[in-house]
Structures are given as C-alpha cells and as structure tokens.
C-alpha positions as a LaTeX table, in Angstrom:
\begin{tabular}{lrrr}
\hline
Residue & $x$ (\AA) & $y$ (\AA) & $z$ (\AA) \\
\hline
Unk1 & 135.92 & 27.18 & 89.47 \\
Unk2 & 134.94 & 30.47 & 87.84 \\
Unk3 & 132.54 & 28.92 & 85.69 \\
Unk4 & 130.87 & 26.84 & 89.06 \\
Unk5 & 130.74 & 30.67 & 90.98 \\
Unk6 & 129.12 & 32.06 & 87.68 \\
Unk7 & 126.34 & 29.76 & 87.44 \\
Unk8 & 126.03 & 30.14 & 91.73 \\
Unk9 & 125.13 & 33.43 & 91.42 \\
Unk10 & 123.05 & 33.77 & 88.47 \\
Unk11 & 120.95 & 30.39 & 90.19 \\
Unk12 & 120.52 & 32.91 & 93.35 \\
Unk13 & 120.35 & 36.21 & 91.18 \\
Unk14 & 116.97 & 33.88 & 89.29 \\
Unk15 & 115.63 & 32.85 & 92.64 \\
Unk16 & 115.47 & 36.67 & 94.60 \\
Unk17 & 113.99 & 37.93 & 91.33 \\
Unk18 & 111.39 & 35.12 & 91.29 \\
Unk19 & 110.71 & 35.85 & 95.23 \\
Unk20 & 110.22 & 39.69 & 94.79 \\
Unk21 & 107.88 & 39.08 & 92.42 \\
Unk22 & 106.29 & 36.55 & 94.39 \\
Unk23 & 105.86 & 39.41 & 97.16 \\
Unk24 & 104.77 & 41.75 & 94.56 \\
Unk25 & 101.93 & 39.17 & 93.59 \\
Unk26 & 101.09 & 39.29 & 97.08 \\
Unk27 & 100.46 & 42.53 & 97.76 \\
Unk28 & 98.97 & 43.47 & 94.65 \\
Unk29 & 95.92 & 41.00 & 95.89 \\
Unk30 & 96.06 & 42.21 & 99.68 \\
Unk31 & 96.50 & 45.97 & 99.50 \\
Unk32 & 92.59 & 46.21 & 98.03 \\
Unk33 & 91.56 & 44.35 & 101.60 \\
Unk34 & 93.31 & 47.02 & 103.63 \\
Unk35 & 92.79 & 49.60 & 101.45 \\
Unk36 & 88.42 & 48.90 & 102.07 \\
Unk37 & 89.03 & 48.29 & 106.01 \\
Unk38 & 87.66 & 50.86 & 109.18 \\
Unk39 & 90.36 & 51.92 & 110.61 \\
Unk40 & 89.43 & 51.81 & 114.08 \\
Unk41 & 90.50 & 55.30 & 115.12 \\
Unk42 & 88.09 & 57.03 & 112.74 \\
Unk43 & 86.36 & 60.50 & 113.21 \\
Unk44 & 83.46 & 60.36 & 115.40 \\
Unk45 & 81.99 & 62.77 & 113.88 \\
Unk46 & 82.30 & 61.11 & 110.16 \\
Unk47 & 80.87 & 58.19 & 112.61 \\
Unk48 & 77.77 & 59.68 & 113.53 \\
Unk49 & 76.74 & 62.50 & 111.49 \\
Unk50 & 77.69 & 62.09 & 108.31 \\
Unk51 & 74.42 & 62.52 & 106.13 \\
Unk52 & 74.00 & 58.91 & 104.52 \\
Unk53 & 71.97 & 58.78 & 100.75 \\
Unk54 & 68.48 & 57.13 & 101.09 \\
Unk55 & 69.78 & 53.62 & 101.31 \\
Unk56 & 68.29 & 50.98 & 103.72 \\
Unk57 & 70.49 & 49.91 & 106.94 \\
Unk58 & 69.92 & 47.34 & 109.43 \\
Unk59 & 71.27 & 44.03 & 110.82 \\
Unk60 & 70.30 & 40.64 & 108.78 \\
Unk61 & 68.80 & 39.39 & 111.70 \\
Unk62 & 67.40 & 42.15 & 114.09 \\
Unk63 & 66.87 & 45.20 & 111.66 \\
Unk64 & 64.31 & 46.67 & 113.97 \\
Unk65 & 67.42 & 47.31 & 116.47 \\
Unk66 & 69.52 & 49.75 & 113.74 \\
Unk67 & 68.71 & 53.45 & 113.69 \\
Unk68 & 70.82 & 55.17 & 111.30 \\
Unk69 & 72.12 & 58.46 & 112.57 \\
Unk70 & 71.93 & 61.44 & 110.49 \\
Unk71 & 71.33 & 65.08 & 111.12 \\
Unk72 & 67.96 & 64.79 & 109.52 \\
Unk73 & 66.50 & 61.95 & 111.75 \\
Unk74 & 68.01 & 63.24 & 115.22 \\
Unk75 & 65.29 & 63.39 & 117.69 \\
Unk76 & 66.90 & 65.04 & 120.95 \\
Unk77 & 65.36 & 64.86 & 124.42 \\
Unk78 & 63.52 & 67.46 & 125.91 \\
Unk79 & 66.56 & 67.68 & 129.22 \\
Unk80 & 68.95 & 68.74 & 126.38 \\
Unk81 & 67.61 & 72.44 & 126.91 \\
Unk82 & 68.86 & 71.91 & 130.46 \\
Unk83 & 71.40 & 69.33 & 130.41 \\
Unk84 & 72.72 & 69.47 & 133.96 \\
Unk85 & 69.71 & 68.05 & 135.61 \\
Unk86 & 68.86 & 65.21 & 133.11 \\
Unk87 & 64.96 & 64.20 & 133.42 \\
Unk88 & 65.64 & 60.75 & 134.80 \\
Unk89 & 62.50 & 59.68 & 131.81 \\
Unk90 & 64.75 & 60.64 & 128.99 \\
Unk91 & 68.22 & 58.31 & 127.60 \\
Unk92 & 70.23 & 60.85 & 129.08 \\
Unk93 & 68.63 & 60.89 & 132.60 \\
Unk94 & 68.74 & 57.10 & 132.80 \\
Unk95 & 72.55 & 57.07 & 131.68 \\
Unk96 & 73.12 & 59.79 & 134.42 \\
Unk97 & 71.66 & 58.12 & 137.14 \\
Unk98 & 73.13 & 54.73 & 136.30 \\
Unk99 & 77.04 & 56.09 & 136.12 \\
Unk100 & 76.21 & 58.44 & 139.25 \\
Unk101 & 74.32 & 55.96 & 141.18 \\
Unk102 & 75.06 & 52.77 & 140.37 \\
Unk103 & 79.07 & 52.97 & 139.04 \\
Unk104 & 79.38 & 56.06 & 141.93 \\
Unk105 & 80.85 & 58.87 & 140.16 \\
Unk106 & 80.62 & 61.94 & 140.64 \\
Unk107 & 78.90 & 64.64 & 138.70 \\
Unk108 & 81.73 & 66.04 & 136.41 \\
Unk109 & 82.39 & 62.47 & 135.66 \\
Unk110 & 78.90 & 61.96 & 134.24 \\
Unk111 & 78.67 & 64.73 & 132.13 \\
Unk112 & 82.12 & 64.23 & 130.65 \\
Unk113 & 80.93 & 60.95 & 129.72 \\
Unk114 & 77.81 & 61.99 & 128.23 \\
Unk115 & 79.70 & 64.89 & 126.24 \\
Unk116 & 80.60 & 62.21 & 124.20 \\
Unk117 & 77.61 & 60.20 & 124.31 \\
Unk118 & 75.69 & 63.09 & 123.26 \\
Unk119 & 78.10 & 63.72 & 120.20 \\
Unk120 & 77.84 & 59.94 & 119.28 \\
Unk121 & 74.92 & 58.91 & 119.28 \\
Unk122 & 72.62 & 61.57 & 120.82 \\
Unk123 & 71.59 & 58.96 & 123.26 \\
Unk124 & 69.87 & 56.41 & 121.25 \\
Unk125 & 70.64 & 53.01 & 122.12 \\
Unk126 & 70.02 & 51.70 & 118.42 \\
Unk127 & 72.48 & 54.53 & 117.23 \\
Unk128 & 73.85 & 52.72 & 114.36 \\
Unk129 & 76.40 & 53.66 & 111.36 \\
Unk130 & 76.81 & 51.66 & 108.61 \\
Unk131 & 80.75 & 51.51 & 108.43 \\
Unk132 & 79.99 & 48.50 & 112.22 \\
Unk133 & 79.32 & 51.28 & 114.66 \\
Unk134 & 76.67 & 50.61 & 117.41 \\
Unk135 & 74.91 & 52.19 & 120.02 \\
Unk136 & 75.68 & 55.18 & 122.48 \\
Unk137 & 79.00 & 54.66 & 122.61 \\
Unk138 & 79.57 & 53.40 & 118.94 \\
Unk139 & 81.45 & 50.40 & 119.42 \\
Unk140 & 82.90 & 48.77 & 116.30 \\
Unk141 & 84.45 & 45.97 & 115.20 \\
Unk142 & 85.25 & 43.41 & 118.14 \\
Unk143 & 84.04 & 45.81 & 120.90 \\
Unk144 & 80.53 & 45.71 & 119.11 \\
Unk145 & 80.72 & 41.88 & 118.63 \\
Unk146 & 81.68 & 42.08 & 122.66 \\
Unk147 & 78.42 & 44.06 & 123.49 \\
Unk148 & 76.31 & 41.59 & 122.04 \\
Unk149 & 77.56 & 38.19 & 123.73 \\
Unk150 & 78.01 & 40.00 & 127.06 \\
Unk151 & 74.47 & 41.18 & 126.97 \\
Unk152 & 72.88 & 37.86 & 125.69 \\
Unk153 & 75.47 & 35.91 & 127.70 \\
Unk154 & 73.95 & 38.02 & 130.87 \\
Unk155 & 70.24 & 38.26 & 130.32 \\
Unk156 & 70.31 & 41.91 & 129.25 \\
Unk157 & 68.82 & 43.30 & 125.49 \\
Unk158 & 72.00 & 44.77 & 123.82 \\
Unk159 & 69.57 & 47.71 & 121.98 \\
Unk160 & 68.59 & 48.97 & 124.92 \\
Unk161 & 70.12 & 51.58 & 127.33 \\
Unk162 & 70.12 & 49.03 & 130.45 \\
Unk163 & 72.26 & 46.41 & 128.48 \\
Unk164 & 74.88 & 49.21 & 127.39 \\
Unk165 & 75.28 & 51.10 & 130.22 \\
Unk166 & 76.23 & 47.76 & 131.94 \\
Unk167 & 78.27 & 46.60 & 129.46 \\
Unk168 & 79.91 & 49.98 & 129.72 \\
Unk169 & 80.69 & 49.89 & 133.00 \\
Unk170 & 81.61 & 45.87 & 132.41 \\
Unk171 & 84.49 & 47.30 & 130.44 \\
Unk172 & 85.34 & 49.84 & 132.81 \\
Unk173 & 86.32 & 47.43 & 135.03 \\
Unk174 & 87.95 & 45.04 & 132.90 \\
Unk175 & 90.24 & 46.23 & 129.94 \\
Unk176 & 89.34 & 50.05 & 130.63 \\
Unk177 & 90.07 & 49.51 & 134.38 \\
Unk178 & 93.03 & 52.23 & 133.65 \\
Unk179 & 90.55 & 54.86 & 132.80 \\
Unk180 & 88.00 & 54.14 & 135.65 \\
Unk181 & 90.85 & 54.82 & 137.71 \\
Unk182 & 91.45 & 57.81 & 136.22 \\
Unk183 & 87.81 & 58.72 & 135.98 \\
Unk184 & 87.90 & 58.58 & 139.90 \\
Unk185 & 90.25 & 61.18 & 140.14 \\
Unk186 & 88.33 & 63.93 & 138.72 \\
Unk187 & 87.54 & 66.41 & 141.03 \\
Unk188 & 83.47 & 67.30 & 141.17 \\
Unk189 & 83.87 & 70.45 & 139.42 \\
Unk190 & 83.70 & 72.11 & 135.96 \\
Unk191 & 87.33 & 71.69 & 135.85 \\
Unk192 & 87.16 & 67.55 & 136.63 \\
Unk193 & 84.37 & 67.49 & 134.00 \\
Unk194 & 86.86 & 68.90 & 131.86 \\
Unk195 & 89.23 & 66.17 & 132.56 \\
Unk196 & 86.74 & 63.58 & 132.57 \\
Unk197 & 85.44 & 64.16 & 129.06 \\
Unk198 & 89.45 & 64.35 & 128.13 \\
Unk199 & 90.17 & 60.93 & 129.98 \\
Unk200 & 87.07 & 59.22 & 128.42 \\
Unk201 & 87.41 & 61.04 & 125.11 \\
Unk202 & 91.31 & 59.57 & 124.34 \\
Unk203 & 91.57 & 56.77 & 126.40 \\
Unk204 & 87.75 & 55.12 & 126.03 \\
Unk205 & 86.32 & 56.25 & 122.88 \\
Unk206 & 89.81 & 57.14 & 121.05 \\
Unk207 & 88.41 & 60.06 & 119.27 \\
Unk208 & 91.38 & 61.90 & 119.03 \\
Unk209 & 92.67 & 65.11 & 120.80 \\
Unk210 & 90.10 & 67.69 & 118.75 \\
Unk211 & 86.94 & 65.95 & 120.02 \\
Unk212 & 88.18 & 64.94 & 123.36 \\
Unk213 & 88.62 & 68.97 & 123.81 \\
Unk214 & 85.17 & 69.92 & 122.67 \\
Unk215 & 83.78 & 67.43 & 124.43 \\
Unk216 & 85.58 & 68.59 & 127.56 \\
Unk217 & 84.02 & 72.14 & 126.31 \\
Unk218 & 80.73 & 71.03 & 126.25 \\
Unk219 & 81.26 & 69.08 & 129.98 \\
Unk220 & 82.18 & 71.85 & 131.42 \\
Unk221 & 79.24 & 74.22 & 130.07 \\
Unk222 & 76.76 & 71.52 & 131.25 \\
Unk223 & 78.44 & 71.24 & 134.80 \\
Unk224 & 78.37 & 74.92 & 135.14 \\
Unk225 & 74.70 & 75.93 & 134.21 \\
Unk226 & 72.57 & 77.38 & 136.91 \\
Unk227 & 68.59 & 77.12 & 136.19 \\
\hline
\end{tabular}
C-alpha cells in the first residue's frame, strides 16, 4: 500500500511540475504582446505633443486624413487670442456653436469641453498620433474604430469637424449618457466651467486627475475674460 501511495504522489508531483511549466511557456510568449500594447488611460499630453522623429504617418487607405501633432506643426486659430467668443469661421467656433446650439449647453459647458479639445488636438479634425489616436477628441482603439462606422454608417466624413462633433454628441447620449447628465448640471459660470472641464476631463476623455484640473484652469480663464 505504501509503495501504491509512493508512486500516487510522485505521478501528481510529475504532472503540477509539467503544468507550471506549461504556464511558464505561456507567459513567456504572451507577456511581449502586453508588454507592446496602449494602455488606454495614457497621458494626453504624451498623446498629443510629444515631438515625433521625421518619420511618415498616415492611414493605409486615407493618408491625406492623418495630421501628426507636434509642437512644431501646430497651427492655432486666430479666436485663440480671445477664446471666449470663438470666431464661428475657425474649428473652435464651429465646435462652440454646435455643443451650445445644437446639443444646448450652456457656456461653461462648452469651454470645459474645448479645454480639452484644445489640449488634444488643438482643434484639428485630422489630429492624429501614431500610438491609434484620432481627431479632436483622440479616440483610440475601439472608440476610434466607432467614429469611423458611425460616420460612414450616417453619411457624415469622419475627418471633418461636422462628423465628430456628431459622433461626440452620439456618444453623449449613448454610453456617456452619465456624463451628459452631469454636464447639464453645471451652472453657467466660471465655477460650472470648472466642473465641466473636470466632468468631461475624468469621466469622457479619462485623462486623469492632473489634466482634468488644468483643463478646468484653463475653462475657467476662458469663461471669465472680458474683451
């Protein structure tokens, strides 16, 4: 009987050491995968502004839709030197006017969203970052595959500030709903721009608590300036 329980557990001792190095063999292929992937929370400022080497970017298929964004190529509108009345010509006045007019939000709401907008992308539709991040919002990964079937599922050109600023506010009011609702309860104040840029910042973009507070910062200094 001794001899039948020795040879039971050396069979099973054999057969865990053969399946932990099974699971070592494993992860030794998988952990390079992870180890290369975008993790989805990353630093929107890494995102949009990190100075790229002289390397050519683009989709396979539409290239003439990517703009890489660096510090160097950054043209900014002409309303940036007076940001609270957007000239309604510029990226920035037509994304104004759509979430103030057409979504009907207020004010403090806009400019918290463009705070971000602004840091992003600078308001150029074509806004793109190597790593899969797209347009004024830099939407990655799914959300980017997401903009472009909406928009050609819809009739709208995804590289183009009409087709995100819908599909924005198609988002808004479908997984997002939460922060639309909480968009709506800023006050119209320097205070709810605040907020807004805050709500949008960790709940929309996920940028994390540093950026959501500048851009809050940079809400409220827009709200607040007198010509």
């Amino acid at each position: 009987m001794k001899e039948n329980n020795y040879g039971f557990w050396k069979t099973t001792l054999l057969r865990v050491i053969a399946a932990i190095c099974v699971m070592m063999l494993v992860l030794a292929l998988v952990a390079p995968i992870f180890a290369n992937a975008v993790p989805v929370d990353s630093d929107p400022d890494e995102k949009a502004f990190t100075a790229f080497e002289n390397e050519k970017f683009g989709s396979p298929d539409e290239p003439e839709k990517m703009e890489l964004i660096t510090p160097d190529n950054v043209e900014f509108d002409e309303t940036l030197k007076n940001e609270s009345y957007p000239d309604p010509d510029t990226n920035m006045g037509q994304i104004y006017a759509y979430i103030t007019q057409e979504m009907g939000l207020n004010r403090a709401v806009a400019f918290g969203i463009l705070a971000h907008m602004r840091r992003e992308s600078r308001f150029l539709p074509t806004a793109y970052n190597p790593a899969g991040y797209y347009g004024i919002c830099q939407w990655g990964g799914g959300r980017y595959s997401n903009l472009i079937n909406w928009c050609t599922e819809n009739g709208y050109d995804y590289s183009t500030i009409d087709g995100q600023v819908r599909f924005l506010e198609k988002e808004l009011n479908g997984a997002y709903s939460g922060v639309l609702d909480a968009l709506k309860e800023c006050e119209n104040s320097a205070d709810g721009a605040y907020q807004a840029a805050y709500v949008f910042g960790m709940r929309y973009e996920v940028s994390g608590l540093s950026n959501a507070q500048s851009a809050g910062s940079a809400a409220m200094a827009m709200f607040n300036y007198e010509p």
